[in-house]
C-alpha positions in Angstrom: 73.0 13.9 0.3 69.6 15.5 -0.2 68.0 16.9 3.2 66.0 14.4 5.8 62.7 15.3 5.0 60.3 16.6 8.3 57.8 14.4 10.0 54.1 15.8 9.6 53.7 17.1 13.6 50.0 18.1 13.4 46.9 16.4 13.1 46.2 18.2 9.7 49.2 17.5 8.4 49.5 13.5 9.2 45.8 13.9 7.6 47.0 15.4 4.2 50.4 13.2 4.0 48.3 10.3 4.4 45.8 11.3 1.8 48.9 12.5 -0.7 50.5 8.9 -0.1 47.3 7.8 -1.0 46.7 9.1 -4.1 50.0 8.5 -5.0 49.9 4.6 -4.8 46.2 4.2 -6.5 46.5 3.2 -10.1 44.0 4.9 -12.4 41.9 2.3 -14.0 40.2 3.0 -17.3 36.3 3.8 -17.8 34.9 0.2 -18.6 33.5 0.2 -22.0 29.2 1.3 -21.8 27.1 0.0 -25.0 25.3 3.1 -27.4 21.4 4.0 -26.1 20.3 2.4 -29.4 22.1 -1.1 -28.5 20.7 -0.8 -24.9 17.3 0.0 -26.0 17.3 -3.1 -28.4 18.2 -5.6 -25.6 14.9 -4.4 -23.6 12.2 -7.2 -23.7 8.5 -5.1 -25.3 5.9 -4.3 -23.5 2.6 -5.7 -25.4 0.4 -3.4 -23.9 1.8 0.2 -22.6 -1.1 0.8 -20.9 -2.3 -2.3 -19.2 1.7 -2.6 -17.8 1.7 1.5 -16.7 -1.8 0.7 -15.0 -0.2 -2.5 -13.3 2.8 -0.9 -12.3 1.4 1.9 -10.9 -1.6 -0.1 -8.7 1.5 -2.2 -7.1 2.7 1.3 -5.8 -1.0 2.3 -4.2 -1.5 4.3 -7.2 -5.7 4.4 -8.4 -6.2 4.7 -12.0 -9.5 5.6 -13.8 -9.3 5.0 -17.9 -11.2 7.9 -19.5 -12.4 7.6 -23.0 -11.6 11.3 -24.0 -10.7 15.0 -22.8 -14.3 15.6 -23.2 -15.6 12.8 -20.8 -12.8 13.6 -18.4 -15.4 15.7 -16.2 -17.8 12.9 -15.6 -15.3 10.7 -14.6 -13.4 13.1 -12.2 -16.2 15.0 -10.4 -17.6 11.7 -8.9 -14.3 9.9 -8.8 -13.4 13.6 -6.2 -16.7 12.4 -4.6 -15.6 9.2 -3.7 -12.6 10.0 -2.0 -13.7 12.6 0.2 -12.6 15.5 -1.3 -13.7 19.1 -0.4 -11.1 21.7 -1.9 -9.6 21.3 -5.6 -6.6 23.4 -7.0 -5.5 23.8 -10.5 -3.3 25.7 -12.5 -3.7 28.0 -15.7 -3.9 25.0 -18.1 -6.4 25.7 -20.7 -7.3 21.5 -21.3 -8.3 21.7 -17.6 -11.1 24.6 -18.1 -14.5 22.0 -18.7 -13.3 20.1 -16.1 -13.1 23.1 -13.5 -16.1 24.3 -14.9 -17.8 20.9 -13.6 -16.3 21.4 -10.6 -17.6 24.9 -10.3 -21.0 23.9 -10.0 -20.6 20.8 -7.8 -21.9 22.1 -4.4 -19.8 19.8 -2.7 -16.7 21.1 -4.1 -15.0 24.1 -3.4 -12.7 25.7 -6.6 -9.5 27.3 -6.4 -6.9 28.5 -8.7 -3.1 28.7 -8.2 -2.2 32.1 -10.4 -0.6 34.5 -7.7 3.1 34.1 -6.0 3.6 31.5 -3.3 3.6 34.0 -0.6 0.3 35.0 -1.1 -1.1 31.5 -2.2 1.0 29.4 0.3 -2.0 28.9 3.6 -4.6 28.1 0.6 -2.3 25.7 -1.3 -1.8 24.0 1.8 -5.2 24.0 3.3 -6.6 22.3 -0.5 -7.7 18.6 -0.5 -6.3 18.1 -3.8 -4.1 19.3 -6.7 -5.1 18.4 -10.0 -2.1 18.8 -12.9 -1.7 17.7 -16.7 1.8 15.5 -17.1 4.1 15.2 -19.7 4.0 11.2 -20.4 4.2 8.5 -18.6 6.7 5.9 -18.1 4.9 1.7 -18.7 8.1 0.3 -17.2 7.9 1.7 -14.0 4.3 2.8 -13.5 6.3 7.0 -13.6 4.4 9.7 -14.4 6.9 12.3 -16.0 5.7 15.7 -14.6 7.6 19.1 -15.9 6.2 22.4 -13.6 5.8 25.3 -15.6 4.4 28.6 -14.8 1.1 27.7 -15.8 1.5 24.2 -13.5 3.8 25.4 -11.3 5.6 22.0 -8.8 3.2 22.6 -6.0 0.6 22.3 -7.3 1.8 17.9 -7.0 3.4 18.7 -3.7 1.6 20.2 -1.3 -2.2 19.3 -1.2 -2.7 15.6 0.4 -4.3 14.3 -2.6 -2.4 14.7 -6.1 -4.6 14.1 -9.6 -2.4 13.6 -12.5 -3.8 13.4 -16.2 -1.6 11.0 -18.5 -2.6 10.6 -22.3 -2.2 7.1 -23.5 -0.2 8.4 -26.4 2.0 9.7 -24.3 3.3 6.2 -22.4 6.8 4.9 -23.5 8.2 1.8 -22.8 10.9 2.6 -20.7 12.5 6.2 -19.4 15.0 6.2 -22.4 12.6 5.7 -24.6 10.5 8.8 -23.1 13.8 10.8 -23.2 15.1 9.9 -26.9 11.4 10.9 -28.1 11.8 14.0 -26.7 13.9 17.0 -27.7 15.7 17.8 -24.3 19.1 18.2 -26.2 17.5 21.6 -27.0 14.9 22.0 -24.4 15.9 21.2 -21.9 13.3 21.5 -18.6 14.8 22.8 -15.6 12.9 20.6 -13.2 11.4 16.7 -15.0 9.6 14.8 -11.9 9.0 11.2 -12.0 6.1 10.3 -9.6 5.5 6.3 -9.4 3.2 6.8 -6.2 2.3 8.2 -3.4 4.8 10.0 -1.0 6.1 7.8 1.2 9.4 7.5 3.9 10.5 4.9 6.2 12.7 5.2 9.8 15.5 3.7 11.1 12.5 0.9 12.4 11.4 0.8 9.0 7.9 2.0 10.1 6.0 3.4 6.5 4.8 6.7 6.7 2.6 8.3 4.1 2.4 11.5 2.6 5.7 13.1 4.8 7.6 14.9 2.1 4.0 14.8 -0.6 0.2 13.9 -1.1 -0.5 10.8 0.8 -2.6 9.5 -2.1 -2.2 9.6 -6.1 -5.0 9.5 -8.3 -4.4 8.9 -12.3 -7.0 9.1 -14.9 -5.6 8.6 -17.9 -7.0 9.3 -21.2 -7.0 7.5 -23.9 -7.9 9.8 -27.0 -5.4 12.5 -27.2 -6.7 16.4 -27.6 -7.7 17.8 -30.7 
């Protein structure tokens, strides 16, 4: 006759018994059966116009858009559009598309200039105390209203977090259709970025008492001018 086995006595072992009877009467179902990217991406409905849907999308999230007709005419349409939303301190990174632009922002006397180019601990009370961050993206996803931002050393992820006003650029030719369509264009199987940010507004969290704040955990307001003739 094999030996009476021992009740558990303690608390921690009634707890693992219990979970080891548990896991011994749960049958293991198989994975259900998930269609290829390709077949997925073929069952999407187009988008007509990538740019008139990423503009919608993004207004419906309290996002304000500016169409620019090129890299070149971007300072005309920033400086003023800074202007208008009382801005008084801009920050930018090391990115060498943004130089006319800071330039023109240089000599606005309404304006005051700053670059993000030394460590955070020496840079954090300026980043902080700056109206507005102004960064380049990566794309730009028409589905959603995303913009697909990728810090760098030359943009690092602050520069989007931590003033109260966040200016993304977006090329048109960079808007896809959906995110898997922004991730199978890319080449992420062999580059892959260690930090890819979606941003489809402004920062925003809600309570218990579903009471909205703004700008809690990022820039309370998100400003998009997006470009429609690529660099040369």
């Amino acid at each position: 006759m094999p030996p009476a086995m021992s009740m558990p006595t303690t608390p921690r072992e009634r707890i693992l018994t219990r979970l080891r009877q548990s896991r011994a009467v749960v049958p293991l179902r198989p994975a259900p059966p998930t269609e290829s990217d390709a077949d997925w991406l073929a069952r999407q409905p187009p988008i007509a116009d990538l740019a008139a849907r990423f503009v919608a999308e993004q207004q419906s999230t309290g996002g304000e858009v500016r169409r620019v007709a090129s890299w070149a005419a971007l300072p005309e349409v920033v400086v003023p559009w800074l202007a208008e939303a009382g801005v008084r301190s801009v920050i930018t990174g090391r990115e060498p598309r943004l130089e006319p632009l800071r330039e023109r922002i240089g000599a606005h006397g309404g304006l005051t200039l700053r670059r993000y180019e030394r460590p955070l601990e020496e840079q954090r009370a300026e980043l902080f105390a700056t109206d507005c961050g102004i960064t380049t993206s990566r794309g730009a996803i028409a589905e959603t209203g995303s913009i697909v931002l990728v810090p760098t050393p030359a943009e690092p992820r602050l520069l989007s977090l931590a003033p109260e006003v966040h200016l993304a650029i977006v090329e048109r030719t960079a808007l896809h259709a959906t995110l898997a369509a922004f991730i199978q264009a890319g080449s992420y199987q062999a580059e892959l970025p260690a930090n890819l940010v979606l941003v489809s507004g402004a920062s925003r969290t809600a309570d218990i008492e579903l009471v909205l704040a703004m700008g809690v955990h990022g820039p309370k307001r998100l400003l998009v001018a997006l470009i429609d003739a690529a660099a040369e």
